[in-house]
N, C-alpha and C positions, 0 to 999 in steps of 0.2 A: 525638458525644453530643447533638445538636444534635437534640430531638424535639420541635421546634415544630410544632404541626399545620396552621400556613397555609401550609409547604411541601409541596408533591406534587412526587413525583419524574414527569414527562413522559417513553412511551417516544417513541421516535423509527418513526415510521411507515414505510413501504417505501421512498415517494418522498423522503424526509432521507435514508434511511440507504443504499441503494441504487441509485439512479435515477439523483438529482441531483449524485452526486461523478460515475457514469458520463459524464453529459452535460457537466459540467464539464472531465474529462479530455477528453474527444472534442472539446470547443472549444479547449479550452489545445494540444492538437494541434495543431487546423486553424489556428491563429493562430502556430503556430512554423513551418508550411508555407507559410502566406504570407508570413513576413517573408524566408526565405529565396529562395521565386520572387521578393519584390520583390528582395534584395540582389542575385542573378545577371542578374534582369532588365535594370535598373540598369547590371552593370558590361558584360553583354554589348551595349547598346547603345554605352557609350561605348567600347569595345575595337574596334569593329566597324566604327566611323566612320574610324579609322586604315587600318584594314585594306580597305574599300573605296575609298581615297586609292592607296593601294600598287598596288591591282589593277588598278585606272585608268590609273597610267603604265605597267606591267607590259602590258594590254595596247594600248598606244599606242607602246611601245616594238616590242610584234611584231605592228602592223598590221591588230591584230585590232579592228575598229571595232564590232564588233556589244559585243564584250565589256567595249570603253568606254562605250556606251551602256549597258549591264545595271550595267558598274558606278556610271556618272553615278547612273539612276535607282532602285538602294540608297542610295547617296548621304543623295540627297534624302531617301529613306525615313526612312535611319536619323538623318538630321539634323529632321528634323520629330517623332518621336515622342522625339528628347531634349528638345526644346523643350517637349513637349507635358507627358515623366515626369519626367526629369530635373529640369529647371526650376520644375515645379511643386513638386513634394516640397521643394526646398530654400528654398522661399517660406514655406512651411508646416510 
């Protein structure tokens, strides 16, 4: 019962009412997609660092010299981009 006449009721234009919730959802998306590429990113680098250790003696065990090389230089790989992701994120 409120008929004060210094209130006006404001409609909501297209871009409040329809635009801006679209564009909102489509970012609240894209920002749930990238925390899970970072999570998997993350742990497939540290899971991986093991695993090119194994494959190293695996092939050094059958002589396979090329395939200690390919896995040394993974290695390396994947030991510099933890340094680089890993290390960093948990700084910040």
């Amino acid at each position: 019962m409120n008929k004060d006449s210094k209130t006006a009721k404001t409609e909501k234009g297209l871009f409040e009412s329809v635009i801006a919730p679209i564009i909102v959802g489509i970012m609240f998306i894209f920002l749930i997609l990238y925390k899970i590429a970072e999570f998997l990113g993350k742990w497939l680098i540290i899971l991986s660092i093991p695993s090119f250790i194994v494959t190293m003696f695996i092939f050094l065990y059958q002589k396979e010299y090329g395939g200690v090389l390919v896995g040394g230089i993974g290695l390396i790989l994947m030991l510099s981009l933890y340094f680089v992701f890993v290390k960093k994120s948990k700084k910040g």
